[in-house]
C-alpha positions, 0 to 999 in steps of 0.5 A: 389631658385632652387635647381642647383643654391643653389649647384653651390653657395654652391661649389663656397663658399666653394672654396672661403672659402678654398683658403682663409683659405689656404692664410691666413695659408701660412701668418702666419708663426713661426715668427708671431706666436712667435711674438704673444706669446711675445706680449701676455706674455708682456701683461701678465707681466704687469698685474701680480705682479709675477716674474715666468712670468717675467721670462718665457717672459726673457726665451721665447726673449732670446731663439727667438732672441727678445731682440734685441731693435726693429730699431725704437726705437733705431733710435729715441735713437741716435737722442736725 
């Protein structure tokens, strides 16, 4: 392969791999993040028999605003 042709598709490669890491960081927000780190730490709690868990998981909904039932849930609540 010559050698023009290797240095255009490593640049155009690269380019391509910067905009979308660029696009994929610009997704992911404090909100998804936080979102992750409750998901994970519920995985946690049902794992574990330990309280210290349960407790960081209660601390980290509350201090983020997750305690609030999710509006599918308490749609299909009313419904009953």
């Amino acid at each position: 392969m010559p050698a023009i042709l290797v240095t255009v598709l490593s640049t155009l490669g690269a380019a391509l791999g910067r905009t979308l890491l660029h696009l994929l960081t610009s997704l992911m927000t404090e909100t998804f993040f936080k979102k992750a780190i409750v998901a994970s730490l519920e995985k946690l709690v049902k794992r574990t028999q330990s309280d210290l868990d349960d407790q960081l998981l209660a601390a980290a909904k509350e201090a983020w605003g997750f305690n609030e039932e999710k509006k599918g849930d308490s749609d299909a609540n009313t419904n009953q």
